[in-house]
N, CA, C and O of each residue as an XYZ file, in Angstrom:
700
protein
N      -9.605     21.895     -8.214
C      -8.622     20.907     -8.613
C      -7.220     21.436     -8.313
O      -7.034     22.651     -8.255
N      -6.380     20.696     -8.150
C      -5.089     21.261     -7.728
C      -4.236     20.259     -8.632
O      -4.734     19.187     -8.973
N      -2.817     20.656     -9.053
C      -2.046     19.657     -9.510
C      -0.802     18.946     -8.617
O      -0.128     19.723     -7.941
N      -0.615     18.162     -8.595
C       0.275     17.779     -7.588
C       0.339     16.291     -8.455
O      -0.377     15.824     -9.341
N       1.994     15.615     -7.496
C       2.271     14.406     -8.102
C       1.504     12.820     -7.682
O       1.136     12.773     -6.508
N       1.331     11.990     -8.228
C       0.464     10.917     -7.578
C       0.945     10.589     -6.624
O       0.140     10.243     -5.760
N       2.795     10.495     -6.162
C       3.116     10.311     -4.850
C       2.646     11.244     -3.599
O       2.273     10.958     -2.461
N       2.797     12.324     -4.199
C       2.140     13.664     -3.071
C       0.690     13.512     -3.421
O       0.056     14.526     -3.130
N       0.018     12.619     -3.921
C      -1.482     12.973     -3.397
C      -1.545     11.478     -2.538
O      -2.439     11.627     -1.705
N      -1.076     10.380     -2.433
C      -0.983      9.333     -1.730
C      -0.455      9.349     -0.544
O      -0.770      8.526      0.315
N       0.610     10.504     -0.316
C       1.189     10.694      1.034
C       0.059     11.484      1.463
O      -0.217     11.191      2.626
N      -0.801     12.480      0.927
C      -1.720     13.655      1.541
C      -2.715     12.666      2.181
O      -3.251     12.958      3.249
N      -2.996     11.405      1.501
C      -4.188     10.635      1.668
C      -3.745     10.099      3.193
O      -4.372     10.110      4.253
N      -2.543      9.675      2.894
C      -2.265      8.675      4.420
C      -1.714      9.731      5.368
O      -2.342      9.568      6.414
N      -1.130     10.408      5.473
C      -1.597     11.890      6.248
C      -3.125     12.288      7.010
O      -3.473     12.105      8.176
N      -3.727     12.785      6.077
C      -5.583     12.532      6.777
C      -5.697     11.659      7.749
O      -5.743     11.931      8.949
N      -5.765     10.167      7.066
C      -5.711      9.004      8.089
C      -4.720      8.741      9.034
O      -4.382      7.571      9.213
N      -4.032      9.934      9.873
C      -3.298      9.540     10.436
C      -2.029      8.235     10.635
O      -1.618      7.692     11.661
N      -1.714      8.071      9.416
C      -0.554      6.762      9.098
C       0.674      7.103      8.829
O       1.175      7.220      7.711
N       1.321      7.314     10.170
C       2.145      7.432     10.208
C       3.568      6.523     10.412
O       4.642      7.072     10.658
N       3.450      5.388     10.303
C       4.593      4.316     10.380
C       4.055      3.306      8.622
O       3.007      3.091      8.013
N       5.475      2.983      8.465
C       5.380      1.652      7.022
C       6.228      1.269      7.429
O       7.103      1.926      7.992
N       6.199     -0.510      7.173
C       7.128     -1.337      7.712
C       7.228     -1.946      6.244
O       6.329     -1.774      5.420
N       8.191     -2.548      6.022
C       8.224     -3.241      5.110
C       9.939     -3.385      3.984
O      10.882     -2.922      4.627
N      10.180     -3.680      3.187
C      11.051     -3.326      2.322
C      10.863     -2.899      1.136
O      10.265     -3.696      0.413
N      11.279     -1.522      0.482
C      11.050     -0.587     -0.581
C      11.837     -1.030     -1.757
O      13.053     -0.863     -1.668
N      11.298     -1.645     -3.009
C      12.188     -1.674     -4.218
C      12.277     -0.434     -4.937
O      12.380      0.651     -4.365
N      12.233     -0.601     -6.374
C      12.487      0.308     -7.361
C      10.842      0.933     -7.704
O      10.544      2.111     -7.900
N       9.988     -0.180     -7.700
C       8.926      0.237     -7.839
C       7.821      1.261     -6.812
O       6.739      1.726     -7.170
N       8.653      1.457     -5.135
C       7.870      2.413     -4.204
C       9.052      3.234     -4.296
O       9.130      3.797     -3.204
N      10.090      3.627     -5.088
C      11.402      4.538     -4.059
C      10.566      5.908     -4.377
O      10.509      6.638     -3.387
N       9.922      6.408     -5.509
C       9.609      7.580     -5.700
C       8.943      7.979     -4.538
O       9.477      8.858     -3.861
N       7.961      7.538     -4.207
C       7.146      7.972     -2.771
C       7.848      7.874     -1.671
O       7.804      8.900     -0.991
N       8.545      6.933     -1.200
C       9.459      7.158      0.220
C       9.948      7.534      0.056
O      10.840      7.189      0.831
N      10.582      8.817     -0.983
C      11.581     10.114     -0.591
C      10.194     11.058      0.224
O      10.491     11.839      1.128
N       9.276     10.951     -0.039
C       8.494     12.073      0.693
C       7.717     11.714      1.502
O       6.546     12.091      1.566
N       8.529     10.546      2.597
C       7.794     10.209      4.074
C       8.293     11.026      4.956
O       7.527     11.621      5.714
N       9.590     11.198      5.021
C      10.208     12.141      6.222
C       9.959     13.251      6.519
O      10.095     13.670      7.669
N       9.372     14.241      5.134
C       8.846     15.596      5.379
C       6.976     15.718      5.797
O       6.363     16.581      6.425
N       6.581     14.640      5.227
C       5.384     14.176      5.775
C       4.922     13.248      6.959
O       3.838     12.770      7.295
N       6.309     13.193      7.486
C       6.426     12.649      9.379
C       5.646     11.149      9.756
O       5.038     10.786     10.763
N       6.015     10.352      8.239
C       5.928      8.719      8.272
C       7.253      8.531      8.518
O       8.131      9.355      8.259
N       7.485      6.986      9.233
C       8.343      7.038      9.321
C       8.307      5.220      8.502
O       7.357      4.437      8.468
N       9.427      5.083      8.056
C       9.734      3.837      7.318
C      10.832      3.218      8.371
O      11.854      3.743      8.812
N      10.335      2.073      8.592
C      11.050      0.783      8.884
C      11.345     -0.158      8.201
O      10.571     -1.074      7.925
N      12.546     -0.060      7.818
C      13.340     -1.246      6.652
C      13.509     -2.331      7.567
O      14.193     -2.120      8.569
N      13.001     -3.451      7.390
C      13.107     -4.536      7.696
C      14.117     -5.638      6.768
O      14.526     -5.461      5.620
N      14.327     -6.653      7.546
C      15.514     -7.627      6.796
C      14.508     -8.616      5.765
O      14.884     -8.883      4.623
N      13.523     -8.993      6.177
C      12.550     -9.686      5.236
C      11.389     -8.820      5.348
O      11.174     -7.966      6.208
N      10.306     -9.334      3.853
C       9.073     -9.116      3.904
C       8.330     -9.370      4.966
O       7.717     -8.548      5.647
N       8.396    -10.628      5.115
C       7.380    -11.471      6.289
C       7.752    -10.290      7.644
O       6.851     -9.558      8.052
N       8.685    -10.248      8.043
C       9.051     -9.583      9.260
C       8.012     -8.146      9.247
O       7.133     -7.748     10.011
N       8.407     -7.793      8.400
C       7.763     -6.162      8.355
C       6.040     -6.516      8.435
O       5.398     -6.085      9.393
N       5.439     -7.241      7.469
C       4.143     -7.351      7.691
C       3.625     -8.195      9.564
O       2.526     -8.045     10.098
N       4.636     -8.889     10.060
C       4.088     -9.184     11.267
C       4.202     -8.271     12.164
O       3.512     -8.464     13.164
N       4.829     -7.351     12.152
C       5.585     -5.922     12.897
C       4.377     -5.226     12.359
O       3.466     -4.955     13.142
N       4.288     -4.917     11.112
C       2.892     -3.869     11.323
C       1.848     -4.336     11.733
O       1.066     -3.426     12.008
N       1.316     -5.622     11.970
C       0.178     -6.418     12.430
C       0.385     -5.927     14.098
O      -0.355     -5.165     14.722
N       1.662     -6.635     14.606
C       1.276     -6.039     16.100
C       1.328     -4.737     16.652
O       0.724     -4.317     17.639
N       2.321     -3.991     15.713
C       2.303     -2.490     16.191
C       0.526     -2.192     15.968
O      -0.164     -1.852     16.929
N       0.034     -2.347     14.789
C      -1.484     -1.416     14.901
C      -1.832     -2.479     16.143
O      -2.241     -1.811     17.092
N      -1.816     -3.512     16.374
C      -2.823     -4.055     17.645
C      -2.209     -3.443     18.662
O      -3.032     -3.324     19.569
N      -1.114     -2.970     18.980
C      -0.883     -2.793     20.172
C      -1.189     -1.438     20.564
O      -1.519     -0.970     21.654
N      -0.976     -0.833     19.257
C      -0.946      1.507     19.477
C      -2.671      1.588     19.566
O      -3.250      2.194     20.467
N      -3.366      0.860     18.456
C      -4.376      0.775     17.509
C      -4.044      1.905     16.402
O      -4.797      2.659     15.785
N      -3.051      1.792     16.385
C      -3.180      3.483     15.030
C      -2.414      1.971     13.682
O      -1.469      1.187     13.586
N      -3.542      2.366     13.013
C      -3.288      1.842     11.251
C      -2.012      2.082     10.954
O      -1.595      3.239     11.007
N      -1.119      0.951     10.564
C       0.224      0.893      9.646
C       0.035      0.718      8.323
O      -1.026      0.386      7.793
N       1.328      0.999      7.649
C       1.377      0.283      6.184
C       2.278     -0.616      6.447
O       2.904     -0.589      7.507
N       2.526     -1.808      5.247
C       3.153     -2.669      4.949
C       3.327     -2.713      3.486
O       2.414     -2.509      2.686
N       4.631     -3.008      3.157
C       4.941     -2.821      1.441
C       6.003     -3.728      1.357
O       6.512     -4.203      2.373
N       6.408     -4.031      0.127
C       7.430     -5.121      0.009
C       7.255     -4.516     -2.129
O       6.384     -3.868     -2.709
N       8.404     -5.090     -2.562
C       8.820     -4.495     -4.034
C       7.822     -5.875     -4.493
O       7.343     -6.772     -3.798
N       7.748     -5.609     -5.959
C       6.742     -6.762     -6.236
C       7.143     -7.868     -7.098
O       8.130     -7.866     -7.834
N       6.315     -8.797     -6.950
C       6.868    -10.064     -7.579
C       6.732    -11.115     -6.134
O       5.723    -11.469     -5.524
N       8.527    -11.501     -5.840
C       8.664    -12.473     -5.047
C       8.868    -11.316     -3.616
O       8.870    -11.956     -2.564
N       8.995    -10.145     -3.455
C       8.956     -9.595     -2.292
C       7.230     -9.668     -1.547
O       6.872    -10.186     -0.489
N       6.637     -9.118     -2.324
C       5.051     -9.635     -2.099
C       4.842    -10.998     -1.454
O       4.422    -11.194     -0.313
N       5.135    -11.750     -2.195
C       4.627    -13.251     -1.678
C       5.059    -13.465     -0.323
O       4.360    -14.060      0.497
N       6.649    -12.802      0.030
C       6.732    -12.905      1.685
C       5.648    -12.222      2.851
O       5.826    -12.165      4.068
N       4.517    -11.748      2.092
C       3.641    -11.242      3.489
C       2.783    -11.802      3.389
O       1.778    -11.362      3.948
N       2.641    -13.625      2.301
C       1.191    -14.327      2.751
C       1.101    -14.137      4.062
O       0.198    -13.439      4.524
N       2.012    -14.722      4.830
C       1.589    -15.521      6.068
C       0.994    -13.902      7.199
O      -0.077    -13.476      7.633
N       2.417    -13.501      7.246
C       1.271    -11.883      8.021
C      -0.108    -11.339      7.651
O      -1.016    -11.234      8.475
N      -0.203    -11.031      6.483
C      -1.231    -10.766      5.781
C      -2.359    -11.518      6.531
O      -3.088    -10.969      7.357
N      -2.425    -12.568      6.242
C      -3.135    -14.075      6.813
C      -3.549    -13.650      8.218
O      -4.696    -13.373      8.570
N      -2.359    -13.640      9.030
C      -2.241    -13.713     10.135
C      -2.976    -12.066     10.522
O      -3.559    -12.031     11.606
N      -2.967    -11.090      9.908
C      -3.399     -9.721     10.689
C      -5.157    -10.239      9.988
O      -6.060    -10.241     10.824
N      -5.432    -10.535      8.905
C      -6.892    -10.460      9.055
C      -6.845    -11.875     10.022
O      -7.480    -11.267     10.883
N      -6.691    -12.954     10.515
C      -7.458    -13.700     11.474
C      -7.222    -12.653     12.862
O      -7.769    -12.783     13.957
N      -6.610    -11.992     12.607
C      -6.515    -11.193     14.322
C      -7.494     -9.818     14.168
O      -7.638     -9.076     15.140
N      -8.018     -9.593     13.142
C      -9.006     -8.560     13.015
C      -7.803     -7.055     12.327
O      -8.054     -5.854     12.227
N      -7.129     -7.470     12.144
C      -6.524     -6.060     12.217
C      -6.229     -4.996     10.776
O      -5.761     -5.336      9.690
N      -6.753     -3.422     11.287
C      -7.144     -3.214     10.320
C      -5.354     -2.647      9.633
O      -4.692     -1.845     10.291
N      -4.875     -3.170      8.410
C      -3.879     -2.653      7.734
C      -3.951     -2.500      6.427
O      -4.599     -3.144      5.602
N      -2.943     -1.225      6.241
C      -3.004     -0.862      4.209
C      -1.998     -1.992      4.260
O      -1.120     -2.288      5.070
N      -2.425     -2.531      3.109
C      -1.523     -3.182      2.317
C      -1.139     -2.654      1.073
O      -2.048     -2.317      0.315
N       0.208     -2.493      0.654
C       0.511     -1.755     -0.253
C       1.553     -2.539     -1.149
O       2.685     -2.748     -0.713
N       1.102     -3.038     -2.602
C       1.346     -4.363     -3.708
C       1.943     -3.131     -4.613
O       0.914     -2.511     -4.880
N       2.821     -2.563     -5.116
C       3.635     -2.166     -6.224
C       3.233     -3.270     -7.014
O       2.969     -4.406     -6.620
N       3.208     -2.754     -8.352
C       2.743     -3.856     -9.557
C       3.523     -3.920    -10.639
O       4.341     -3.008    -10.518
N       3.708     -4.492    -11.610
C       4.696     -4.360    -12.957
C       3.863     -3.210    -13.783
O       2.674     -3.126    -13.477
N       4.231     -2.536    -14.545
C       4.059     -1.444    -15.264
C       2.554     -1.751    -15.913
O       2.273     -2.935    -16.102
N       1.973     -1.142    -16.121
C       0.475     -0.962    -16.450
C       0.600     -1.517    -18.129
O      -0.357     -2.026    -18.712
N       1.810     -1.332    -18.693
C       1.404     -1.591    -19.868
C       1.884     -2.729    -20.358
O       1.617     -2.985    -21.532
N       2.794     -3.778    -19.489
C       3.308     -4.680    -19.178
C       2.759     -5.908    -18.443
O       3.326     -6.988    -18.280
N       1.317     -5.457    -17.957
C       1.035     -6.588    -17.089
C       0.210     -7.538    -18.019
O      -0.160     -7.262    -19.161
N      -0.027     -8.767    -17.301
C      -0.156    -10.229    -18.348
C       0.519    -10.456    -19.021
O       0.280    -11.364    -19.817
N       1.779     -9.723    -19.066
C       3.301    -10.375    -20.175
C       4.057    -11.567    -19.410
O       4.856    -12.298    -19.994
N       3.869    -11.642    -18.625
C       5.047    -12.273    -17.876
C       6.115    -11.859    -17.490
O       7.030    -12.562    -17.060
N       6.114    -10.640    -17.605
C       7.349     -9.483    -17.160
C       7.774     -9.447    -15.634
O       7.153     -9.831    -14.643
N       9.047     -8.857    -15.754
C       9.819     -9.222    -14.278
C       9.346     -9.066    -13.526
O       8.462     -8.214    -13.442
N       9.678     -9.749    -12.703
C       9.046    -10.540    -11.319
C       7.510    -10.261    -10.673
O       6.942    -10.113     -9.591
N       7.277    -10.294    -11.988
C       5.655    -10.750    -12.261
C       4.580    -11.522    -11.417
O       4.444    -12.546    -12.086
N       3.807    -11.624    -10.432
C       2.957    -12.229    -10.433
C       1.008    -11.593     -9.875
O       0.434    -10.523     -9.673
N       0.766    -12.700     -9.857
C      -0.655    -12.267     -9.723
C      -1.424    -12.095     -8.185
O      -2.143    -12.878     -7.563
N      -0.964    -10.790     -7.883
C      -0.674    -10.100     -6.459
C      -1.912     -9.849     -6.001
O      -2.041     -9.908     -4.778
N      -3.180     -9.495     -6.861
C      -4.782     -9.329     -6.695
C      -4.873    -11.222     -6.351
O      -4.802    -11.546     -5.165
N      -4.987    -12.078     -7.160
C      -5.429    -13.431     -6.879
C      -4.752    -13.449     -5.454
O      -5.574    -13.410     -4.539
N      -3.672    -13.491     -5.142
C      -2.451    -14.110     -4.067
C      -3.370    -13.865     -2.751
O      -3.830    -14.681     -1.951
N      -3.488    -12.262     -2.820
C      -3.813    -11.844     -1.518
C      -6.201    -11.712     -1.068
O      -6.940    -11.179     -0.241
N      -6.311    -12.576     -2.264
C      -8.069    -12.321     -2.174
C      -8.681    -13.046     -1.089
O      -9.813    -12.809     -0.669
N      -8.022    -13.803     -0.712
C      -8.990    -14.355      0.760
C      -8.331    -14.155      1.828
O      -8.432    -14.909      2.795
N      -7.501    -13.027      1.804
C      -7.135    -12.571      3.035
C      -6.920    -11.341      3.690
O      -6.300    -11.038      4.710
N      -7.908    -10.384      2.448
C      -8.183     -9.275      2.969
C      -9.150     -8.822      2.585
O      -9.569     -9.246      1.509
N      -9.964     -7.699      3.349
C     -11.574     -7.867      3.008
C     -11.716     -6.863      2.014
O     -12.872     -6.479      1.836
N     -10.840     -6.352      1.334
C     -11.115     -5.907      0.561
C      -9.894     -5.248     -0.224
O      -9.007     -4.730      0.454
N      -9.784     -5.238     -1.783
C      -8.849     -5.286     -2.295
C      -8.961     -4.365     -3.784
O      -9.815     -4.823     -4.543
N      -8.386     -3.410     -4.189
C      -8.428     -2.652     -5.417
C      -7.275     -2.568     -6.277
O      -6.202     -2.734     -5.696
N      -7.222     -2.321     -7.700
C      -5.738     -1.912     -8.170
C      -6.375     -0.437     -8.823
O      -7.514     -0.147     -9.191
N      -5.139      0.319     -8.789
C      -5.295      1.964     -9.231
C      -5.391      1.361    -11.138
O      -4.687      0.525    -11.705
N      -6.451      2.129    -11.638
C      -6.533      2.019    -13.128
C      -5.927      2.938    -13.704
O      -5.105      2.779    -14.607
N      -6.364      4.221    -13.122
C      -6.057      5.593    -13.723
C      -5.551      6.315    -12.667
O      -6.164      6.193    -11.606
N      -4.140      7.370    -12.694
C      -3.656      7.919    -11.995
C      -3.915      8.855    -11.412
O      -3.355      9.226    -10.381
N      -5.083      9.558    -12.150
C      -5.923     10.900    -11.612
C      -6.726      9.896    -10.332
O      -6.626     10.511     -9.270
N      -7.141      9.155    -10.225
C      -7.854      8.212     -9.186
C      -7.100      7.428     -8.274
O      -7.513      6.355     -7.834
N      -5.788      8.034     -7.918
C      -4.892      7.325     -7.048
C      -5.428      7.721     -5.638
O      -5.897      6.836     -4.923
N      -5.372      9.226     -5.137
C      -5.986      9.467     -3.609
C      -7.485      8.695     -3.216
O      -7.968      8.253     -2.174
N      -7.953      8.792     -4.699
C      -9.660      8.059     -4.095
C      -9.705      6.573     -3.883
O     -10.514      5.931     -3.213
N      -8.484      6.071     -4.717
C      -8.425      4.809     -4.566
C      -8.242      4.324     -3.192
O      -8.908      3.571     -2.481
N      -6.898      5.120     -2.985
C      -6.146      4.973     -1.689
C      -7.588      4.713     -0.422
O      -7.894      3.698      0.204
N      -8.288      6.259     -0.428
C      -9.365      6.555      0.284
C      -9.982      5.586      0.980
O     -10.097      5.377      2.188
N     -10.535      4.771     -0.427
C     -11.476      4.050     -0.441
C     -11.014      2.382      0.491
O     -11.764      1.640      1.124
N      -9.766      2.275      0.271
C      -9.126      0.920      0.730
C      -8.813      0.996      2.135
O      -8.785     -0.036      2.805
N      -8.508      2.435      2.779
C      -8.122      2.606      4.190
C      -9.157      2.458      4.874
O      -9.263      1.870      5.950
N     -10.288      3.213      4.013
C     -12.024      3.021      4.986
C     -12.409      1.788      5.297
O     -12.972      1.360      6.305
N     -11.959      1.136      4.093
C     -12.499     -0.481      4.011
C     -12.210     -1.362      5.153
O     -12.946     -2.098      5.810
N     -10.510     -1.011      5.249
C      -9.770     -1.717      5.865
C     -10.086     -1.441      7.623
O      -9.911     -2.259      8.525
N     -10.590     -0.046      7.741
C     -11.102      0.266      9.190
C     -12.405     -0.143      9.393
O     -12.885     -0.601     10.430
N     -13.005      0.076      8.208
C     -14.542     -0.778      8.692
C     -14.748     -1.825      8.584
O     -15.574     -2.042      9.471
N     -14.509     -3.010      7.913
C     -13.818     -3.978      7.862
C     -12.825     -4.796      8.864
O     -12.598     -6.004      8.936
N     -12.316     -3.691      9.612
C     -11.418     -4.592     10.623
C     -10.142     -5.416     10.052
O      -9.561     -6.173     10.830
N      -9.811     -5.324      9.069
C      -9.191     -6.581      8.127
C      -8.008     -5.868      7.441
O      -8.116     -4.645      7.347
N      -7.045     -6.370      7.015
C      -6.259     -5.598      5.898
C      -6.769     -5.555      4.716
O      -7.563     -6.466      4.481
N      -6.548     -4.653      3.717
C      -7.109     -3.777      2.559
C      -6.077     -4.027      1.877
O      -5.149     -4.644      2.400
N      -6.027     -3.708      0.889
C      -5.290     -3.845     -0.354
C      -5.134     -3.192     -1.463
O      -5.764     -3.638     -2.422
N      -4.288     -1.986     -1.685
C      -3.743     -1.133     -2.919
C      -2.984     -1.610     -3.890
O      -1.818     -1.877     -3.599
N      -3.400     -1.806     -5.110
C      -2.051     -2.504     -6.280
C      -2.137     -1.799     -7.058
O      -3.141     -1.516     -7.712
N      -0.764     -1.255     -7.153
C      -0.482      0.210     -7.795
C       0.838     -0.185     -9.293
O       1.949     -0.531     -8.891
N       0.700     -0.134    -10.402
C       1.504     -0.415    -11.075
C       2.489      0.863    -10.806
O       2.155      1.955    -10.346
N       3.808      0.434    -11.219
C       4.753      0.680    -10.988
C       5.263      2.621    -11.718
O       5.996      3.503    -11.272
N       4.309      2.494    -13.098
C       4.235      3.630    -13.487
C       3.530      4.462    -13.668
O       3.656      5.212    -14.636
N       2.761      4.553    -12.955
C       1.651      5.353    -12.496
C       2.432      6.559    -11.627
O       2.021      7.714    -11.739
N       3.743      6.204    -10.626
C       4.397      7.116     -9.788
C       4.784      7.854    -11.039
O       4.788      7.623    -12.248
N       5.165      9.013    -10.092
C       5.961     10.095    -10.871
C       5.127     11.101    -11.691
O       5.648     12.116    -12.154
N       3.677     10.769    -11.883
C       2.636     11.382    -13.282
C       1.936     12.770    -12.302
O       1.479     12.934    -11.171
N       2.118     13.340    -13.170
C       1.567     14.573    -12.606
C       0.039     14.572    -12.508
O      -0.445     13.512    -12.905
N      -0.678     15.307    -12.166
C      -2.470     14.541    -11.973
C      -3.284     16.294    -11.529
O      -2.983     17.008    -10.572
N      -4.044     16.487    -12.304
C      -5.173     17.277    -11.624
C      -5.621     16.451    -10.824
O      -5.819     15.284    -11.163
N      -5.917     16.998     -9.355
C      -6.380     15.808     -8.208
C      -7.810     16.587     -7.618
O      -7.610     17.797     -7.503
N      -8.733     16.309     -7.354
C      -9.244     16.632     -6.107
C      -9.425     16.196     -4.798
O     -10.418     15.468     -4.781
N      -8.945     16.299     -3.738
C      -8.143     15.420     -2.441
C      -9.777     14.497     -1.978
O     -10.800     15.176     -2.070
N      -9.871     13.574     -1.688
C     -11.268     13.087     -1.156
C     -11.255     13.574      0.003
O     -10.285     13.925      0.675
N     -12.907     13.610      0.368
C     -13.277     14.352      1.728
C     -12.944     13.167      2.405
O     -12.741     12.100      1.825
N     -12.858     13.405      4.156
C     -12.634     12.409      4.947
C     -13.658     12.349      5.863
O     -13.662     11.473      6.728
């Protein structure tokens, strides 16, 4: 077991899998982890809208074939990647999708910019998880990138918002 932070075991994860580009726009709820893309040689593309970034990672993986991420802050930033989202699984393509969530102990309140990001995105990616427990963030991760490559389809991570930052006995999943 090793200890490390849930952001550094999520960057270690997409590291393995070779994922090295995220497109998208970063709120309050991903900033902890994109301080530690640049030393881990992702590179982030801030885009002007949601939608933009998720159609940009749709054609970059079709065109390189190397797996992107896509992220957007949650609530109403989310809802701008129905249509990409949509659009990369009818084109087969395999992408993380990455849903920041309202705080774990907050959700079903109706709390800021709240919505229901598991329902939104269920018929349009083949497969979809939210992190429960923070010690289970890399396996989660794991498990959604495999999906999403065997699968062909975009995948889906929904990570509440405070789960970052928690320190975690981890054990890294095999690849």
């Amino acid at each position: 077991m090793t200890k490390m932070t849930t952001e550094e075991a999520f960057v270690k994860v997409l590291q393995t899998h070779g994922i090295e580009n995220a497109f998208g726009i970063i709120g309050s709820a991903f900033m902890p982890i994109s301080d530690l893309f640049p030393k881990a040689g992702i590179t982030f593309w801030d885009v002007a809208h949601e939608s933009n970034g998720g159609l940009i990672a749709d054609g970059y993986t079709r065109a390189t074939g190397k797996m992107s991420m896509v992220i957007a802050q949650n609530g109403p930033g989310i809802t701008g990647l129905v249509t990409p989202i949509k659009t990369a699984y009818w084109n087969h393509t395999p992408l993380l999708l990455v849903t920041p969530q309202a705080a774990n102990k907050t959700m079903g309140q109706g709390g800021f910019q709240e919505v229901e990001q598991m329902n939104l995105f269920k018929d349009m990616v083949c497969y979809q998880e939210e992190v429960r427990d923070p010690s289970r963030m890399a396996e989660v991760l794991n498990r959604v990138i495999e999906k999403a490559i065997r699968g062909s389809a975009p995948a889906q991570i929904n990570v509440p918002r405070d789960y970052w930052t928690q320190v975690i006995d981890i054990e890294l999943p095999p690849i």
